[in-house]
C-alpha positions as CSV (number, residue, x, y, z in Angstrom):
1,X,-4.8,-56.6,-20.6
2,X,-2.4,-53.9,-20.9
3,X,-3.9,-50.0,-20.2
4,X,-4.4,-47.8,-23.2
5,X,-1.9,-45.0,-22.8
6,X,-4.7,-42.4,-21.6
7,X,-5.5,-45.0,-18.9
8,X,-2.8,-45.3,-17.9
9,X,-1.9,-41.2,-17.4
10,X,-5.1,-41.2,-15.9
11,X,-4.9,-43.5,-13.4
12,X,-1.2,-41.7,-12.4
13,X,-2.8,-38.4,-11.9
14,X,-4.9,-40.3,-9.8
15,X,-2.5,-41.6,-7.6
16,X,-0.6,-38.3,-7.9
17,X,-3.8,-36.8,-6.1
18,X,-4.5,-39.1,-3.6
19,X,-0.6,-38.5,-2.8
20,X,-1.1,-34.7,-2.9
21,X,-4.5,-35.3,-0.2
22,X,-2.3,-37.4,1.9
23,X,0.2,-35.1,2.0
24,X,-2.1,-32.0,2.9
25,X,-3.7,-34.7,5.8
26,X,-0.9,-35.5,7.5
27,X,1.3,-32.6,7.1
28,X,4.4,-34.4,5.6
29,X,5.3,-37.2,3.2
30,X,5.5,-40.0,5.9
31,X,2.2,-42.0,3.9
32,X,3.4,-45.8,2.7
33,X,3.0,-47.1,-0.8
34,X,0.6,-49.7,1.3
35,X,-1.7,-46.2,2.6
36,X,-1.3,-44.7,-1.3
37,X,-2.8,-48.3,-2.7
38,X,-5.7,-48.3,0.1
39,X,-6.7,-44.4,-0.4
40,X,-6.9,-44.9,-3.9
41,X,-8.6,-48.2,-4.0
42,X,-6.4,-50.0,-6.0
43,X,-4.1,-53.0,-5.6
44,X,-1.0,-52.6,-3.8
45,X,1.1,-53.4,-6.5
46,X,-0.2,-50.7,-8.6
47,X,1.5,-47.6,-7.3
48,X,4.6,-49.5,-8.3
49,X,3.7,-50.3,-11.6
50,X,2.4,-47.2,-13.0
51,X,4.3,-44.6,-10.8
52,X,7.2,-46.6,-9.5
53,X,9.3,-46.4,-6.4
54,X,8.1,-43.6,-3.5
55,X,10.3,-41.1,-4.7
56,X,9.2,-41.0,-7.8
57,X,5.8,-40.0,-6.7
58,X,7.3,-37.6,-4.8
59,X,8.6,-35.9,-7.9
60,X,5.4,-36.7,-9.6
61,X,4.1,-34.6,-7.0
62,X,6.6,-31.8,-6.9
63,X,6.7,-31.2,-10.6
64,X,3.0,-31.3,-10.9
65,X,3.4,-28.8,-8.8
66,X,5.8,-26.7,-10.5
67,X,3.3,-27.2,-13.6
68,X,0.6,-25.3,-12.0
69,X,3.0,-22.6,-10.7
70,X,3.9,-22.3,-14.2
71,X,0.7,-22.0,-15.8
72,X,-0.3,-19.2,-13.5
73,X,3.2,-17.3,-14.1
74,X,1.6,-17.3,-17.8
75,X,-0.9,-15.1,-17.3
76,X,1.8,-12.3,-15.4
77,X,2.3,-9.5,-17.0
78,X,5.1,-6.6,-16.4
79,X,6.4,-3.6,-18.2
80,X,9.8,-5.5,-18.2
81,X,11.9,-8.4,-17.0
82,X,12.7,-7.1,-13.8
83,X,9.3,-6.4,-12.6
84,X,8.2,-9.9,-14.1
85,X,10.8,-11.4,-11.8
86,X,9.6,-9.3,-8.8
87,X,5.9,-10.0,-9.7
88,X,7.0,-14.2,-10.1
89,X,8.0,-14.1,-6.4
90,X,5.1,-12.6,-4.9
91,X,3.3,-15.2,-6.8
92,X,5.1,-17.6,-5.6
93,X,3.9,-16.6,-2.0
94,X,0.1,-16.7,-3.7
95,X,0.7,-19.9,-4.7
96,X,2.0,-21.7,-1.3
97,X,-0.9,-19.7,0.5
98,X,-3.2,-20.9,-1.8
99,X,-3.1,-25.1,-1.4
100,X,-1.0,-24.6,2.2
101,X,-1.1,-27.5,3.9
102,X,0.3,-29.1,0.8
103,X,3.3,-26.8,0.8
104,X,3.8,-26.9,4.5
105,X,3.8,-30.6,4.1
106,X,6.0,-30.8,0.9
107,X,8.7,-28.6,2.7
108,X,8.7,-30.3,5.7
109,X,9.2,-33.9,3.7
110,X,12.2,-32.1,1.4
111,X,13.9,-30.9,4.2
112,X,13.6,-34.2,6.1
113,X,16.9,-35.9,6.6
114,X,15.5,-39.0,4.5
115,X,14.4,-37.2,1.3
116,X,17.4,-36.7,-0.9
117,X,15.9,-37.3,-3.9
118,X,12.5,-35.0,-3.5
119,X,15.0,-32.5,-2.8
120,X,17.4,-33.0,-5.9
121,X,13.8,-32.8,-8.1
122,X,12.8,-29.6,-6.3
123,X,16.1,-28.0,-6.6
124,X,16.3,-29.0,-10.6
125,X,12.8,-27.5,-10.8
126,X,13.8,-24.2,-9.3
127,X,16.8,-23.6,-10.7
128,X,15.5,-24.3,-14.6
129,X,12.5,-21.8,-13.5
130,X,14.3,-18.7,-11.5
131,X,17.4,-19.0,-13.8
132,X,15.8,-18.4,-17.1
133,X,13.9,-15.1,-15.2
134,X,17.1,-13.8,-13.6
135,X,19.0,-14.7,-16.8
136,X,16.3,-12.7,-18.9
137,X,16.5,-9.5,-16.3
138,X,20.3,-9.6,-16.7
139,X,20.0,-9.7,-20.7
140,X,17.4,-6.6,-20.6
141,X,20.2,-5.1,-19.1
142,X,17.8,-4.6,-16.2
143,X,20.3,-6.7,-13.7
144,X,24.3,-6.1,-14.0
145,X,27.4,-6.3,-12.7
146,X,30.4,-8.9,-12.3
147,X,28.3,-11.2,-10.6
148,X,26.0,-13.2,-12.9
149,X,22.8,-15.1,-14.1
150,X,24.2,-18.2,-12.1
151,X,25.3,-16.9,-8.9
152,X,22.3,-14.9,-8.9
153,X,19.1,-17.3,-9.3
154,X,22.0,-19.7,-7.2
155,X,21.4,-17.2,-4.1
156,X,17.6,-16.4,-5.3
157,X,16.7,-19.7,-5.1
158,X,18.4,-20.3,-1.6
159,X,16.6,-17.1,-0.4
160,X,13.0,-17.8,-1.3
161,X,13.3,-21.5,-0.3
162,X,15.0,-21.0,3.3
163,X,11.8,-18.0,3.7
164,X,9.1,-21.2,2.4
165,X,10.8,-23.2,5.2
166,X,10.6,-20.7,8.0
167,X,7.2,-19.7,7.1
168,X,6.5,-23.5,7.3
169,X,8.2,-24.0,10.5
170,X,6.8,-20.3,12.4
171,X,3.4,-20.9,10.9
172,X,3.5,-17.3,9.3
173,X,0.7,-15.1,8.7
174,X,0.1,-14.7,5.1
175,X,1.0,-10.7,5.3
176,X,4.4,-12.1,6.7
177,X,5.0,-14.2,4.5
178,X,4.6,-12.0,1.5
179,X,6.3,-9.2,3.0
180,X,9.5,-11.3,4.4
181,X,9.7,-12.7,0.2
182,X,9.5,-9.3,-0.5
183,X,12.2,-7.6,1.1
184,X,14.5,-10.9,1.0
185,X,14.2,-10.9,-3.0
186,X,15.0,-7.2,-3.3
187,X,18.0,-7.4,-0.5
188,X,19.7,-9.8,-3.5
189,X,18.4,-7.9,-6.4
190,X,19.4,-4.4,-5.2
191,X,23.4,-5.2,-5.6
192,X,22.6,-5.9,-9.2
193,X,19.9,-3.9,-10.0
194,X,20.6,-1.1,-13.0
195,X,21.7,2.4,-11.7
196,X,18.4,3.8,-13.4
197,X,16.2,1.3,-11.5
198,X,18.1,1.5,-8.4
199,X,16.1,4.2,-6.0
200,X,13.0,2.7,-7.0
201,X,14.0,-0.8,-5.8
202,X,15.9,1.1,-2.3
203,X,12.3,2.8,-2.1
204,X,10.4,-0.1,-2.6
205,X,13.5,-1.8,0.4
206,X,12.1,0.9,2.6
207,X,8.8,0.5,2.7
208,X,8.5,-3.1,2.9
209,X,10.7,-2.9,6.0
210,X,9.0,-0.7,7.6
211,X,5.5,-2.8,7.0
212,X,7.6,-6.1,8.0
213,X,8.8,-3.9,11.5
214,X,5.1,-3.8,12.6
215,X,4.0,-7.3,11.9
216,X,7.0,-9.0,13.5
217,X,6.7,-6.7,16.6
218,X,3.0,-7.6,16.8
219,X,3.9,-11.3,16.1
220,X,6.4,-10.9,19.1
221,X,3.4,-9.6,21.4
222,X,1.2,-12.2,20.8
223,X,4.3,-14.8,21.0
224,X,4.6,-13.0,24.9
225,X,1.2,-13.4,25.2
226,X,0.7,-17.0,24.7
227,X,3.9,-17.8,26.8
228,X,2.4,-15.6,29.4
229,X,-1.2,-17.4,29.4
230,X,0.8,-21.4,29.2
């Protein structure tokens, strides 16, 4: 007998969450369909037939995922476009801090040499989302200059995702990792940003590299310290 059609999304976002656990357990995407079947009690042909191939789980997983980022980003609000942009990166870090192992895990799949498609889905994802904000602050007249909305959220999107990696990889404190977003956002957006808004965002430069100074030089201690008790 065939599934209704609200079975059958229903027993998706099942396997969608048992993917998402799997991932958080082992720290990457290295679980089998075989595993995926098992964990979520199921036959082992049913992953196939309601979600597909592996990589399309994958991107059932990263869009979900983009879908909750999303829904939070709803419920920002900023005096203008520029400021929503700035305040949708720092979420961003809230949002990887808050379900970690999963990120840690997804990034560390993406960027695996084997994972060309989860990466093309995670690149499409970002680049619809950071465009449109980038494109609005350059409408606003907030952003401007010869270089535009493309090259832009092209170069945002490169920044915040080699920062997710490396805080993936170094195992960064959460104060890091909000702080190193921070100031790598504003390096980009401070070549574009309007004259009028300009000394605000060099203040803003300032401050958060002088915060970022003192955590990485007390990262460095303990680094010496460990190394000096191994």
């Amino acid at each position: 007998m065939a599934l209704s059609p609200e079975r059958r999304a229903a027993r998706q976002d099942r396997l969608a969450e048992v993917a998402q656990a799997l991932i958080r357990e082992r720290g990457d995407a290295g679980f089998s369909m075989t595993e995926l079947a098992l964990r979520a009690e199921v036959s082992p042909a049913t992953p196939y037939n309601l979600l597909g191939s592996k990589a399309e789980i994958l991107r059932r997983v990263i869009t979900d995922d983009f879908a909750r980022f999303t829904d939070r980003l709803s419920h920002v609000r900023a005096a203008n476009s520029l400021d929503f942009l700035l305040a949708a990166s720092d979420l961003a870090v809230i949002h990887y801090e808050a379900d970690r192992q999963l990120h840690r895990g997804l990034l560390r799949a993406i960027f695996s040499a084997d994972s060309a498609e989860a990466r093309d889905v995670m690149s499409l994802e970002a680049r619809s989302l950071w465009r449109a904000l980038v494109a609005a602050a350059f409408g606003s007249g907030d952003l401007q200059g010869v270089v535009g909305p493309d090259d832009i959220s092209n170069l945002f999107i490169r920044v915040i995702g080699a920062t997710a990696q490396t805080w993936s990889m170094d195992g960064w404190s959460p104060e890091r990792f909000r702080l190193e977003m921070g100031l790598a956002v504003r390096l980009i957006l401070v070549a574009v940003v309007a004259p009028g808004r300009r000394d605000a965002l060099v203040k803003e430069i300032g401050h958060i590299a002088s915060a970022l100074g003192i955590v990485r030089e007390a990262a460095l201690r303990q680094d010496v310290i460990a190394l000096a008790r191994s």
